[in-house]
Each structure stands twice: as structure tokens, then as C-alpha cells.
N, CA, C and O atoms as a Maestro MAE file, in Angstrom:
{
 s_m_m2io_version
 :::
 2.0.0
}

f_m_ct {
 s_m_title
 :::
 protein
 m_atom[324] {
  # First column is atom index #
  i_m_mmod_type
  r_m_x_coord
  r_m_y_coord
  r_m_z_coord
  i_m_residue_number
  s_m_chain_name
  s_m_pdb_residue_name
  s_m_pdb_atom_name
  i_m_atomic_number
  :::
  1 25 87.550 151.753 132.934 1 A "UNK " " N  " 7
  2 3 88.965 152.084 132.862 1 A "UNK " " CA " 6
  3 2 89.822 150.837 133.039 1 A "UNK " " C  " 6
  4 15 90.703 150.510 132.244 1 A "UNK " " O  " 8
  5 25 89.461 150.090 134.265 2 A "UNK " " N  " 7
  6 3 90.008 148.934 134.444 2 A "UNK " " CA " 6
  7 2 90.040 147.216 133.021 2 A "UNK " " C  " 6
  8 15 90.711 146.210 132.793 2 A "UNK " " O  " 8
  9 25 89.068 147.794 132.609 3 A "UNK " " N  " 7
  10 3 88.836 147.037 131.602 3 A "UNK " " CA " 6
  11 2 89.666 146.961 130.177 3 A "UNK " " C  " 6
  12 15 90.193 145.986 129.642 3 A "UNK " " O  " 8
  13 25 89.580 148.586 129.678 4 A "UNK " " N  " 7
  14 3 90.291 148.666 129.139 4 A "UNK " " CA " 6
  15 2 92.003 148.457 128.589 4 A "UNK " " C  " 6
  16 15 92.706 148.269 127.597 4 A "UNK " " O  " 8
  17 25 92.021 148.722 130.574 5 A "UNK " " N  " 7
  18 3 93.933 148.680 130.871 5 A "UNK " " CA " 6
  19 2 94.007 147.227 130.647 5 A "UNK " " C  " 6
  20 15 95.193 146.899 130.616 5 A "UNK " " O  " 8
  21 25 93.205 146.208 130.475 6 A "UNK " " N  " 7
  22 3 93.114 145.062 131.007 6 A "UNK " " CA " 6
  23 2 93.580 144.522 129.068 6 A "UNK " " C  " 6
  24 15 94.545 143.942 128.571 6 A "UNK " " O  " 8
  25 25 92.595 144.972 128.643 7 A "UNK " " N  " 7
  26 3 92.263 144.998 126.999 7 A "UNK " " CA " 6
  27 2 93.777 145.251 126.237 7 A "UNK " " C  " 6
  28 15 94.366 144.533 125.429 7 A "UNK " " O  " 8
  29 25 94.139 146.496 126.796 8 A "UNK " " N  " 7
  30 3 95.376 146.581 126.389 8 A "UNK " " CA " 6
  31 2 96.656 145.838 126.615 8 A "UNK " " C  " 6
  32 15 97.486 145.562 125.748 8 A "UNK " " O  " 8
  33 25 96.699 145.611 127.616 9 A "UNK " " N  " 7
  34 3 97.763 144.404 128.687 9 A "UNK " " CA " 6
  35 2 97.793 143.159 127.648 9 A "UNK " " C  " 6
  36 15 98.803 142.788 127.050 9 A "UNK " " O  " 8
  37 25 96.068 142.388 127.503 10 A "UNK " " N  " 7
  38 3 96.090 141.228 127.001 10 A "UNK " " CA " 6
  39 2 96.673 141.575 125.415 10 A "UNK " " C  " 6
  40 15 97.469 140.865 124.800 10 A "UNK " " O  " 8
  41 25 96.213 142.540 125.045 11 A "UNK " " N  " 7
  42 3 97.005 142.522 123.227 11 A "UNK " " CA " 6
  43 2 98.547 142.784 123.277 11 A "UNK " " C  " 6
  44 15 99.143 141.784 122.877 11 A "UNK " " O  " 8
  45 25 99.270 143.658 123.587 12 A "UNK " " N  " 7
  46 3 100.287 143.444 124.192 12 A "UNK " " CA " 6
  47 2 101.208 141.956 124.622 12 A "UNK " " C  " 6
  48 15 102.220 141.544 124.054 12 A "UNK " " O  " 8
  49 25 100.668 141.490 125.508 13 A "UNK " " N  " 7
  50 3 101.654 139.800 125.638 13 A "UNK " " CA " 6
  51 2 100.936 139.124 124.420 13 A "UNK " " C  " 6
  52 15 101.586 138.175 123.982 13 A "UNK " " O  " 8
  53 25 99.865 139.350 123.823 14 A "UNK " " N  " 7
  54 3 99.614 138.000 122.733 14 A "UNK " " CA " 6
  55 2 100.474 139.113 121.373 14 A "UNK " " C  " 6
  56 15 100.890 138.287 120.560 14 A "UNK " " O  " 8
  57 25 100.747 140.112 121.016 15 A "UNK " " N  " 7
  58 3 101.434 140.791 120.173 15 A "UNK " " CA " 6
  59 2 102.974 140.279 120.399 15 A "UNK " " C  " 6
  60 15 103.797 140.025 119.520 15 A "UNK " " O  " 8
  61 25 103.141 140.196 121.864 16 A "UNK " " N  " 7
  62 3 104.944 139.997 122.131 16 A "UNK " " CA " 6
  63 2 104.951 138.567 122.045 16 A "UNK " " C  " 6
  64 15 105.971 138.233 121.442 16 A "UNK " " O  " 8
  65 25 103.988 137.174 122.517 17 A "UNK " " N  " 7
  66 3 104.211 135.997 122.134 17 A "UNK " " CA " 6
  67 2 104.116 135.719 120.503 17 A "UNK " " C  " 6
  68 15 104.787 134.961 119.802 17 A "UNK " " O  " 8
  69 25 103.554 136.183 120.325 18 A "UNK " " N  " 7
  70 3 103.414 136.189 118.307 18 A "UNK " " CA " 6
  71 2 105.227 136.462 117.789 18 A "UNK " " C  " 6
  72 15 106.041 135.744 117.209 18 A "UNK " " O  " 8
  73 25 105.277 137.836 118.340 19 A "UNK " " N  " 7
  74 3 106.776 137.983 117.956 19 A "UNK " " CA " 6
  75 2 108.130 137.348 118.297 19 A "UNK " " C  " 6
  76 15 108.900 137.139 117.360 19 A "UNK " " O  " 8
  77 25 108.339 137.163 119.001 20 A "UNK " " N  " 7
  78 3 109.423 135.900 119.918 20 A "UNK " " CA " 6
  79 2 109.625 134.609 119.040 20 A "UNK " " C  " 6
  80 15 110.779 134.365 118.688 20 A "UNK " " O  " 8
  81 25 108.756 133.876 118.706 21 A "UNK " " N  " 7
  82 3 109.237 133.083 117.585 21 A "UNK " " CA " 6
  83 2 109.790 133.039 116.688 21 A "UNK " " C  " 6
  84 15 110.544 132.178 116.235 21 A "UNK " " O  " 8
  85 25 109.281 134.527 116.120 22 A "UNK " " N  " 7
  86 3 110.138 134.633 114.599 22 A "UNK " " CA " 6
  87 2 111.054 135.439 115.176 22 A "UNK " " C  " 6
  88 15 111.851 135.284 114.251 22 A "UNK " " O  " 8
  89 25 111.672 136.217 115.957 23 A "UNK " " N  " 7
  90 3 113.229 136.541 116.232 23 A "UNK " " CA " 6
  91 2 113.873 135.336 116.867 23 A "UNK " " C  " 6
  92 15 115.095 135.402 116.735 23 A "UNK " " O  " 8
  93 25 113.603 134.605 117.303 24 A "UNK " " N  " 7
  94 3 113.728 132.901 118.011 24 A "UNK " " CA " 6
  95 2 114.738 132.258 116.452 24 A "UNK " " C  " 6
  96 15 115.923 131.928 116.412 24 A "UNK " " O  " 8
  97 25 113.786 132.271 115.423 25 A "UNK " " N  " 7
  98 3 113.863 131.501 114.131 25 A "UNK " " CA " 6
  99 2 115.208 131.991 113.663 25 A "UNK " " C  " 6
  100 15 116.231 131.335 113.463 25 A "UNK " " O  " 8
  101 25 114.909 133.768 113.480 26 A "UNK " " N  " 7
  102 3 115.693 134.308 112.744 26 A "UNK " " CA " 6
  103 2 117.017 134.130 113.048 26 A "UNK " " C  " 6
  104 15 117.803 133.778 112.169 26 A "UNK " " O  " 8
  105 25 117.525 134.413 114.667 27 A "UNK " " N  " 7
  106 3 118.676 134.153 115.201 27 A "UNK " " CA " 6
  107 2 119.370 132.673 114.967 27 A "UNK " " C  " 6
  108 15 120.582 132.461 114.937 27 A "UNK " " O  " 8
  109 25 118.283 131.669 114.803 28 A "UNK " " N  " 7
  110 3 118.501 130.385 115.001 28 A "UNK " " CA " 6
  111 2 119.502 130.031 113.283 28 A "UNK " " C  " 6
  112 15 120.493 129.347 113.028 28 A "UNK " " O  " 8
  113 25 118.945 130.565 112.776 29 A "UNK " " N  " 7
  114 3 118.953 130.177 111.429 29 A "UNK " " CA " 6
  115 2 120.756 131.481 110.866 29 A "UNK " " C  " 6
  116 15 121.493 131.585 109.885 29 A "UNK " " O  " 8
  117 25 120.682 131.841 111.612 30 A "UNK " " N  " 7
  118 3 122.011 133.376 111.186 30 A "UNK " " CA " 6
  119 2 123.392 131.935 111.238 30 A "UNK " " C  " 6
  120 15 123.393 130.730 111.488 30 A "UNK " " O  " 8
  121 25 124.276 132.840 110.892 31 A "UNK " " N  " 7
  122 3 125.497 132.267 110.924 31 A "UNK " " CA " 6
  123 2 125.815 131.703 112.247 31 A "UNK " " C  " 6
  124 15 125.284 131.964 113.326 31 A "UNK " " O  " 8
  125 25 126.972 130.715 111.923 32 A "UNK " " N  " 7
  126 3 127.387 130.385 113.303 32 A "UNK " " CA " 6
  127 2 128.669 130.812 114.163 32 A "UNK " " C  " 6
  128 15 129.218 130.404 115.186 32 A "UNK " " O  " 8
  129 25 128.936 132.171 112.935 33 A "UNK " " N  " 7
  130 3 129.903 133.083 113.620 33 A "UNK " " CA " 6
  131 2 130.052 134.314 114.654 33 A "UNK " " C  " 6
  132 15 129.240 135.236 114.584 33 A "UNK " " O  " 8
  133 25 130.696 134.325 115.252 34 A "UNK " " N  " 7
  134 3 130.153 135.691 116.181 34 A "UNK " " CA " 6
  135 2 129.948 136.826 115.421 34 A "UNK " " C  " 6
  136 15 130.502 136.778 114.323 34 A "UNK " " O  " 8
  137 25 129.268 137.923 115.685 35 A "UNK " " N  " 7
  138 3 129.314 139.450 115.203 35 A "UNK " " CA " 6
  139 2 130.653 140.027 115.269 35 A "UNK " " C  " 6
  140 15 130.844 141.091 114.680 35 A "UNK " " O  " 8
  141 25 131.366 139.609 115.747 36 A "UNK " " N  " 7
  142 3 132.712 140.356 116.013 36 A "UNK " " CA " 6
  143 2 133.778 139.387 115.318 36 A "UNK " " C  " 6
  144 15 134.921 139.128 115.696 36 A "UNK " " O  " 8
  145 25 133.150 138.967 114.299 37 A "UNK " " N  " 7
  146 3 134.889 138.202 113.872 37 A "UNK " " CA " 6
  147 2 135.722 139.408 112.780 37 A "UNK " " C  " 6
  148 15 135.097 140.226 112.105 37 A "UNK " " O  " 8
  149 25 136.783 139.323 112.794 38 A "UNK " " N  " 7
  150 3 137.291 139.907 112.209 38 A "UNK " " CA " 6
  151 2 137.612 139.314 110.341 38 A "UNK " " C  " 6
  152 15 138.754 139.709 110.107 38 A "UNK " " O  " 8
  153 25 137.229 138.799 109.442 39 A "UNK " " N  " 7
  154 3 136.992 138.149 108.475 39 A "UNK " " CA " 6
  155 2 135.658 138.082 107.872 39 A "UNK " " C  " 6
  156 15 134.724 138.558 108.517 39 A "UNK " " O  " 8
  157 25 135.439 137.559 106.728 40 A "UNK " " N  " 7
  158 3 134.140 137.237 106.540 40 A "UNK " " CA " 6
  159 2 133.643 135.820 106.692 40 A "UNK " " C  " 6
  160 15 134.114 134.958 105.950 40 A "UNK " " O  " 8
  161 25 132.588 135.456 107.731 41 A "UNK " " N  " 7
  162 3 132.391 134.040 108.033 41 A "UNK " " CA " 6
  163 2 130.958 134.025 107.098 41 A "UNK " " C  " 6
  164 15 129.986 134.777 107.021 41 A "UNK " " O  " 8
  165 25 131.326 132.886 106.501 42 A "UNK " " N  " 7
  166 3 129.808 131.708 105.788 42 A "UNK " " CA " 6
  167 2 128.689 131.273 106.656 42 A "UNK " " C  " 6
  168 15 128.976 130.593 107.641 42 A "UNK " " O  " 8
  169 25 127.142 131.652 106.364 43 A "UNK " " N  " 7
  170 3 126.192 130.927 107.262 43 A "UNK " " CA " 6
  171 2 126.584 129.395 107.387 43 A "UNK " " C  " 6
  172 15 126.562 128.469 106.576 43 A "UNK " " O  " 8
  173 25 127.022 129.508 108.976 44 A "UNK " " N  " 7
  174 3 126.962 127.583 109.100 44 A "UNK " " CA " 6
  175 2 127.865 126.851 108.432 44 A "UNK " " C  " 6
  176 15 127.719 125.721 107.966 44 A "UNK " " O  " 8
  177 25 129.269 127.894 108.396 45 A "UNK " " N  " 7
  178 3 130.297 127.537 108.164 45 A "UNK " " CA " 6
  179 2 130.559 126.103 108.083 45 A "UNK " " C  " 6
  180 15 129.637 125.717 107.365 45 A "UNK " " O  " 8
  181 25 131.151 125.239 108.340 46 A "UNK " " N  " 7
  182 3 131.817 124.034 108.673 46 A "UNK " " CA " 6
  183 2 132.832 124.181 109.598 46 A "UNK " " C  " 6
  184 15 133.834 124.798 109.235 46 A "UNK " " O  " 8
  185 25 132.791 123.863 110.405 47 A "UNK " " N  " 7
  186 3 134.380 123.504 112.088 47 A "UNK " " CA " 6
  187 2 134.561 122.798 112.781 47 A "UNK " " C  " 6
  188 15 134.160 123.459 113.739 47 A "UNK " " O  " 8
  189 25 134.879 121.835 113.233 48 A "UNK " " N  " 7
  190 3 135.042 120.903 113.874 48 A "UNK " " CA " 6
  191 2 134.321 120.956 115.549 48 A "UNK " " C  " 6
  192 15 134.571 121.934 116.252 48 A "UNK " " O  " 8
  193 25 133.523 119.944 116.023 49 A "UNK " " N  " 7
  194 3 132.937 119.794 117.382 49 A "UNK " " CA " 6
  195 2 133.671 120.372 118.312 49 A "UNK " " C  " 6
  196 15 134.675 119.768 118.690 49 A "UNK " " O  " 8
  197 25 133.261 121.992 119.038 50 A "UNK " " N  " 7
  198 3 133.536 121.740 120.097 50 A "UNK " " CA " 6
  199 2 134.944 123.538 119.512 50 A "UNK " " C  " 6
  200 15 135.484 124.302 120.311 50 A "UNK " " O  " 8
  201 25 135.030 123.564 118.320 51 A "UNK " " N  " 7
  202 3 136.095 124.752 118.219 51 A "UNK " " CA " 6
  203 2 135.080 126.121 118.770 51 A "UNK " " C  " 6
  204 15 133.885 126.371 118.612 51 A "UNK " " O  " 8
  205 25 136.077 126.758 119.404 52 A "UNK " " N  " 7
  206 3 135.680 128.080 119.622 52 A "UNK " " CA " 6
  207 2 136.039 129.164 118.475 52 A "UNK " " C  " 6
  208 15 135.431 130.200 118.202 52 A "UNK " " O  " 8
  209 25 136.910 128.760 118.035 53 A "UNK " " N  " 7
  210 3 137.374 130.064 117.110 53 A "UNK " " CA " 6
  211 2 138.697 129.510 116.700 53 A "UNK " " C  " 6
  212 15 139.600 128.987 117.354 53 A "UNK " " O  " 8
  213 25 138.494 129.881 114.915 54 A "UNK " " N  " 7
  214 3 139.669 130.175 113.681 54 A "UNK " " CA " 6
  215 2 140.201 130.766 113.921 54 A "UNK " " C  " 6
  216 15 139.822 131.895 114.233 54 A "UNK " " O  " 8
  217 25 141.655 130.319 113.934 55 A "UNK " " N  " 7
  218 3 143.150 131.577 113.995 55 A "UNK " " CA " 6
  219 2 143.295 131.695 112.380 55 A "UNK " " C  " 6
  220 15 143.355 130.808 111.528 55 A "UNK " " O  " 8
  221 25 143.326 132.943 112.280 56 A "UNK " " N  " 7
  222 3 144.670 133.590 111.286 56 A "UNK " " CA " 6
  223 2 145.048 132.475 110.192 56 A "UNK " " C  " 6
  224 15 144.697 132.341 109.020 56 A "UNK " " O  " 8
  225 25 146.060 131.584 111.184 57 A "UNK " " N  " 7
  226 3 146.663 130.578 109.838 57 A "UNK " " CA " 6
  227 2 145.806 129.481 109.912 57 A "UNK " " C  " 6
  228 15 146.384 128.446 110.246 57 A "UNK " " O  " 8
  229 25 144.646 129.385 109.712 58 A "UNK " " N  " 7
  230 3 143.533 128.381 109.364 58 A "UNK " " CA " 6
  231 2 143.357 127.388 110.429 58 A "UNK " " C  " 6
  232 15 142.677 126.381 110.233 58 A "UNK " " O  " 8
  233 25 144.023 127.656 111.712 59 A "UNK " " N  " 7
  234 3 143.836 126.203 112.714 59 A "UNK " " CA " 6
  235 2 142.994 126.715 113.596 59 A "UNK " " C  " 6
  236 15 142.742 127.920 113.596 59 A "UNK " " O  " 8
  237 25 142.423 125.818 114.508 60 A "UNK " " N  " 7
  238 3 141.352 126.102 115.125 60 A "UNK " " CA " 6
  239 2 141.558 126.012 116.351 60 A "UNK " " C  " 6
  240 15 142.423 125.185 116.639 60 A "UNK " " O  " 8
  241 25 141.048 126.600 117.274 61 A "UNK " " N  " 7
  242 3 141.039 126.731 119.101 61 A "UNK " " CA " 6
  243 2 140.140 126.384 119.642 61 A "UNK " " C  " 6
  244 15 139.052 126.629 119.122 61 A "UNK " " O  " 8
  245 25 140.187 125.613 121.005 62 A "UNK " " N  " 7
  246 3 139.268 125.078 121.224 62 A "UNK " " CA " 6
  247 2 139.123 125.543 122.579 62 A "UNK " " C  " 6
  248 15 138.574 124.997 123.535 62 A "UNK " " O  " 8
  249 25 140.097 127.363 122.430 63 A "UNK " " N  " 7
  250 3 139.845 127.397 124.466 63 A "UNK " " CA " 6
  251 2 138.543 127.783 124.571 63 A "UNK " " C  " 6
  252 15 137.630 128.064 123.795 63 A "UNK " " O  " 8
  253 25 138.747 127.705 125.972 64 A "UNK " " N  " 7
  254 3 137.339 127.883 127.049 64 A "UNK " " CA " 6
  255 2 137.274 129.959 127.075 64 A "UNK " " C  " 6
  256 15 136.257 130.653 127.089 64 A "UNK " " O  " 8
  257 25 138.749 130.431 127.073 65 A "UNK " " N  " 7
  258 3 138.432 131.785 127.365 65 A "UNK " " CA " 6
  259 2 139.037 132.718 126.153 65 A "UNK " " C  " 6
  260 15 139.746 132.154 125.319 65 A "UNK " " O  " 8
  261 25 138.848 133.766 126.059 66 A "UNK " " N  " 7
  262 3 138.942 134.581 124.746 66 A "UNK " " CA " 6
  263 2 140.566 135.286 124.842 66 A "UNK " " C  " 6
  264 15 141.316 135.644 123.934 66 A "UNK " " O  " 8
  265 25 140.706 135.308 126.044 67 A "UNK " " N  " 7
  266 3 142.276 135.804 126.408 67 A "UNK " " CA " 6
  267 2 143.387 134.682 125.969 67 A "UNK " " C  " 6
  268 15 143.401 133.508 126.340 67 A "UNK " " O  " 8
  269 25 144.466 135.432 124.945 68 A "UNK " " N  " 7
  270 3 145.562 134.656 124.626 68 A "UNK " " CA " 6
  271 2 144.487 133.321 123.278 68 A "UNK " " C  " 6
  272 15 145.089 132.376 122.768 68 A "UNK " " O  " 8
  273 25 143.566 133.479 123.097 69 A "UNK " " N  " 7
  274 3 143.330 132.645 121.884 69 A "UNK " " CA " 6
  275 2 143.551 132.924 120.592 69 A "UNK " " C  " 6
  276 15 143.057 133.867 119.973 69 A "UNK " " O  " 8
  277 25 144.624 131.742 119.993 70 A "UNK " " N  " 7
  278 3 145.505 131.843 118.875 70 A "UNK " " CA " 6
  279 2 146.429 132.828 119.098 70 A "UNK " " C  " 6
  280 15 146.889 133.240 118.033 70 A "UNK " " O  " 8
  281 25 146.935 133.434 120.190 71 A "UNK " " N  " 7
  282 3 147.807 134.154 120.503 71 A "UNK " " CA " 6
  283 2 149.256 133.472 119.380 71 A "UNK " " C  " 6
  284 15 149.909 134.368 118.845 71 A "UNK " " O  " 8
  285 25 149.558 132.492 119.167 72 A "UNK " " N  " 7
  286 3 151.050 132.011 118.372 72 A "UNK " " CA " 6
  287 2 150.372 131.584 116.938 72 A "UNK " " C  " 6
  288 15 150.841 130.573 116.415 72 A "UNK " " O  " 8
  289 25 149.361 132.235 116.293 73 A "UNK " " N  " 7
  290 3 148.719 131.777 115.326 73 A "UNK " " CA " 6
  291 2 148.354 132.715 114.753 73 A "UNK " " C  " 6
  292 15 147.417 132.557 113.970 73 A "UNK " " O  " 8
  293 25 148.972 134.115 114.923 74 A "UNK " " N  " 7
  294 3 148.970 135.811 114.191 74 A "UNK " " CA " 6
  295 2 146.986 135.704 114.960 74 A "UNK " " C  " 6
  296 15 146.075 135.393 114.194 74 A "UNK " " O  " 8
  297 25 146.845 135.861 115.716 75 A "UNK " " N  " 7
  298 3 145.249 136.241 116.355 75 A "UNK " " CA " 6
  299 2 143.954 135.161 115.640 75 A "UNK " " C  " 6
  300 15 143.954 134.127 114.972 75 A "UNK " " O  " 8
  301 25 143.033 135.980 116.158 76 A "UNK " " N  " 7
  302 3 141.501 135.213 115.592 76 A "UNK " " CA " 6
  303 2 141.210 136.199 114.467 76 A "UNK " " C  " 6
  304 15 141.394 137.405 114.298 76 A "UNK " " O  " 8
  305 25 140.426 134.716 113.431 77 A "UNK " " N  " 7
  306 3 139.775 135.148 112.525 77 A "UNK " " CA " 6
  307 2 137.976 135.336 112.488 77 A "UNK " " C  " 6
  308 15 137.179 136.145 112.011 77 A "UNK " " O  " 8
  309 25 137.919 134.136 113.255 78 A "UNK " " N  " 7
  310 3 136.325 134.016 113.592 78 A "UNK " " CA " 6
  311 2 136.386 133.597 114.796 78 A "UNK " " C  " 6
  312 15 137.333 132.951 115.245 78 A "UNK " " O  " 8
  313 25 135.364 133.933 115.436 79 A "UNK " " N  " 7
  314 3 134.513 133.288 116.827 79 A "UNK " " CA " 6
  315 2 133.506 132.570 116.241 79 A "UNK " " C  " 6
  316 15 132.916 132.921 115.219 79 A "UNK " " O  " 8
  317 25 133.262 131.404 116.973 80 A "UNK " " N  " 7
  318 3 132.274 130.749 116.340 80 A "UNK " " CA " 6
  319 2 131.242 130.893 118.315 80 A "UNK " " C  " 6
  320 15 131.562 131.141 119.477 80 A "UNK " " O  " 8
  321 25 129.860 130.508 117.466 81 A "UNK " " N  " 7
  322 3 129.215 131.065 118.713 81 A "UNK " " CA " 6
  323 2 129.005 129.597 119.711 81 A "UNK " " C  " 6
  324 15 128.494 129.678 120.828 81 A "UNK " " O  " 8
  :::
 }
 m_bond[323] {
  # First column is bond index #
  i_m_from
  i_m_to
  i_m_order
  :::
  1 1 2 1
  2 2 3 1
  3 3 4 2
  4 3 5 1
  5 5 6 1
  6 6 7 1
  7 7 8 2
  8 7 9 1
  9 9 10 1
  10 10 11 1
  11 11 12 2
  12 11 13 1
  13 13 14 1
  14 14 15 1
  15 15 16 2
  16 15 17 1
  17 17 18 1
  18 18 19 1
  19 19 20 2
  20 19 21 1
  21 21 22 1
  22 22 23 1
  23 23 24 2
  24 23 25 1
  25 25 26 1
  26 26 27 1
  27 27 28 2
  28 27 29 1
  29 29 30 1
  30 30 31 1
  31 31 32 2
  32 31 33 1
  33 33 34 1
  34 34 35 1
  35 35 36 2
  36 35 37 1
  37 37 38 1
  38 38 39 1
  39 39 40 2
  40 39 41 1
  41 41 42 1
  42 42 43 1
  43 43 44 2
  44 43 45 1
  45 45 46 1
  46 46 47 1
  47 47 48 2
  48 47 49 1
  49 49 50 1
  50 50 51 1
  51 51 52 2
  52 51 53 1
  53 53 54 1
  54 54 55 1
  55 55 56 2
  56 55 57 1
  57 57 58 1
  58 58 59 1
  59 59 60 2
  60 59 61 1
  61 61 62 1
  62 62 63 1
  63 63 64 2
  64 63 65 1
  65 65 66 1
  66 66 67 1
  67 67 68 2
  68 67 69 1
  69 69 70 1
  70 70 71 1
  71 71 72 2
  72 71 73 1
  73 73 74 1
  74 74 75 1
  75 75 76 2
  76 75 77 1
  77 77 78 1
  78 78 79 1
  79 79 80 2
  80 79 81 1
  81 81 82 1
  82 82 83 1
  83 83 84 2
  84 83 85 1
  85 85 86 1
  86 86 87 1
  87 87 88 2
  88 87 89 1
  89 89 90 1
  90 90 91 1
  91 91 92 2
  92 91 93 1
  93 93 94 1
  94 94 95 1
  95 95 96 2
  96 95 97 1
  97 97 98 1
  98 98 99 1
  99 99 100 2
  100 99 101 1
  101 101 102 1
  102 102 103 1
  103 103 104 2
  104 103 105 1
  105 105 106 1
  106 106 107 1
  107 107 108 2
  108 107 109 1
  109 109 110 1
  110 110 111 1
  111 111 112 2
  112 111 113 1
  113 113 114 1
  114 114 115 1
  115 115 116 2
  116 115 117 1
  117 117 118 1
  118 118 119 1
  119 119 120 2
  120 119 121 1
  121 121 122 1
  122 122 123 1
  123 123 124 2
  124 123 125 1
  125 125 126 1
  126 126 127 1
  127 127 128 2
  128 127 129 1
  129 129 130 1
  130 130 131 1
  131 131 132 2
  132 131 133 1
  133 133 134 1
  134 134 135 1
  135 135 136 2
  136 135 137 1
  137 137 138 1
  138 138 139 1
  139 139 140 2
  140 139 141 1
  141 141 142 1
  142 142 143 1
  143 143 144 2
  144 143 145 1
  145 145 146 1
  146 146 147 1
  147 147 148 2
  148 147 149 1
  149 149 150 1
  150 150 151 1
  151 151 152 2
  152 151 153 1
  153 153 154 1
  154 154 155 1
  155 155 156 2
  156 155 157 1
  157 157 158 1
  158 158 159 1
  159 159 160 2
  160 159 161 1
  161 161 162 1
  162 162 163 1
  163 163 164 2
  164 163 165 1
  165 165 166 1
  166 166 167 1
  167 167 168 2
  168 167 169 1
  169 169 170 1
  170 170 171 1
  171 171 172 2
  172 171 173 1
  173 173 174 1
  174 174 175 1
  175 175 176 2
  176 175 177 1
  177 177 178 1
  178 178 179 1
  179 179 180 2
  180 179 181 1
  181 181 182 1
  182 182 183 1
  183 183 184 2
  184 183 185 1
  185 185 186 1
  186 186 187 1
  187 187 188 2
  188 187 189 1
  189 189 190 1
  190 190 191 1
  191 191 192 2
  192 191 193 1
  193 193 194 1
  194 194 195 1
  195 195 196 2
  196 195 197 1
  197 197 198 1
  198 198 199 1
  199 199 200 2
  200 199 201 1
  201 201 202 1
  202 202 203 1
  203 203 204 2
  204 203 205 1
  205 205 206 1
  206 206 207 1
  207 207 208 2
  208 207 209 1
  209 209 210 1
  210 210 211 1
  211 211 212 2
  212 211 213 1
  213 213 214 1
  214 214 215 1
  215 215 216 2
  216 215 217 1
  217 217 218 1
  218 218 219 1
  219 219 220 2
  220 219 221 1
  221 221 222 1
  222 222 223 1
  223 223 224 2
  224 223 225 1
  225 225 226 1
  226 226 227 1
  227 227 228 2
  228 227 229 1
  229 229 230 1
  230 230 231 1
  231 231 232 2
  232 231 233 1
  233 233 234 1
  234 234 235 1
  235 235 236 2
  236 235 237 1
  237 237 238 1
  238 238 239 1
  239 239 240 2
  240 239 241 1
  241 241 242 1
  242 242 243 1
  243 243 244 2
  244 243 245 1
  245 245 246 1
  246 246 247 1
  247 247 248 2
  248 247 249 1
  249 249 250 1
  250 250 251 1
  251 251 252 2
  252 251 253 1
  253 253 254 1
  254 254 255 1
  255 255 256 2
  256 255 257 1
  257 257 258 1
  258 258 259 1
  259 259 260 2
  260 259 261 1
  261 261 262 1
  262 262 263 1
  263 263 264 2
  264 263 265 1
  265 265 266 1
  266 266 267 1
  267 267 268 2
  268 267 269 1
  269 269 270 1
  270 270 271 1
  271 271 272 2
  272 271 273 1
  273 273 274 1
  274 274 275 1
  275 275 276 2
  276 275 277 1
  277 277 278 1
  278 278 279 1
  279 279 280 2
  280 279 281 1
  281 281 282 1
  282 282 283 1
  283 283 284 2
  284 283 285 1
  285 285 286 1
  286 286 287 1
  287 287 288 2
  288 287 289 1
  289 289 290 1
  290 290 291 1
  291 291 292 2
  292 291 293 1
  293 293 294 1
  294 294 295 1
  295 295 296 2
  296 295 297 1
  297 297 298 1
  298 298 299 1
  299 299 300 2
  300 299 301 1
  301 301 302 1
  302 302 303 1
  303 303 304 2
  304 303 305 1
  305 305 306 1
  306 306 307 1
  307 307 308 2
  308 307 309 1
  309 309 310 1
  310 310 311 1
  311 311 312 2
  312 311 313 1
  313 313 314 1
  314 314 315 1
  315 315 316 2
  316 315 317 1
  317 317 318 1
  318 318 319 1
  319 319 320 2
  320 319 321 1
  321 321 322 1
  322 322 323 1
  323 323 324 2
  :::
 }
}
């Protein structure tokens, strides 16, 4: 019995280390926009070092927090991650 549970355990973590890489890859490789932008963002857009997120009228933000960003710039268009 013990053996078995044992059998199963080991296929299990070598099944879940097998998998982790390629969701690792997949994420790595996705856009560099958040899921929640409101627009349609390009894989790996282009933005300048260091922007957090596209306002509205095409300029970019570089705050630290999501409150009041591009607030005088009609809102956000993208989050970048």
C-alpha cells in the first residue's frame, strides 16, 4: 500500500515539474499588457523603460500606484505589466 502511495506521489511531482515550464514559457512569451486594459494591446508592445501604463491621449505614466493614474489624460488605456 505504502509503495504504491509512494508510486503515485513520485508521478505526480515529476508530471507537475514537466508542466511548470511550459506555463513558465507560455506566460513569459504573452503580451506585455495587463488582462485588464481597456483597449487592444500588441504582444510586446513598444513603451518606454519603466512606464506603467498608456493614458487615453497616448502619453504614458510612470506611477507607482493605480489610483488617480492618467486621471487629467481622459483614464488608462493599457497597463503594462
Amino acid at each position: 500500500m505504502l509503495t504504491k502511495l509512494r508510486g503515485a506521489l513520485a508521478t505526480a511531482v515529476i508530471t507537475g515539474a514537466l508542466l511548470v515550464p511550459v506555463a513558465v514559457a507560455t506566460d513569459a512569451s504573452a503580451a506585455t499588457c495587463a488582462h485588464h486594459t481597456t483597449g487592444v494591446c500588441k504582444a510586446n508592445s513598444p513603451h518606454p523603460r519603466g512606464a506603467t501604463a498608456k493614458c487615453k491621449d497616448n502619453s504614458y505614466s510612470y506611477s507607482a500606484h493605480a489610483r488617480g493614474t492618467c486621471s487629467h489624460h481622459r483614464g488608462v488605456k493599457y497597463w503594462y505589466r
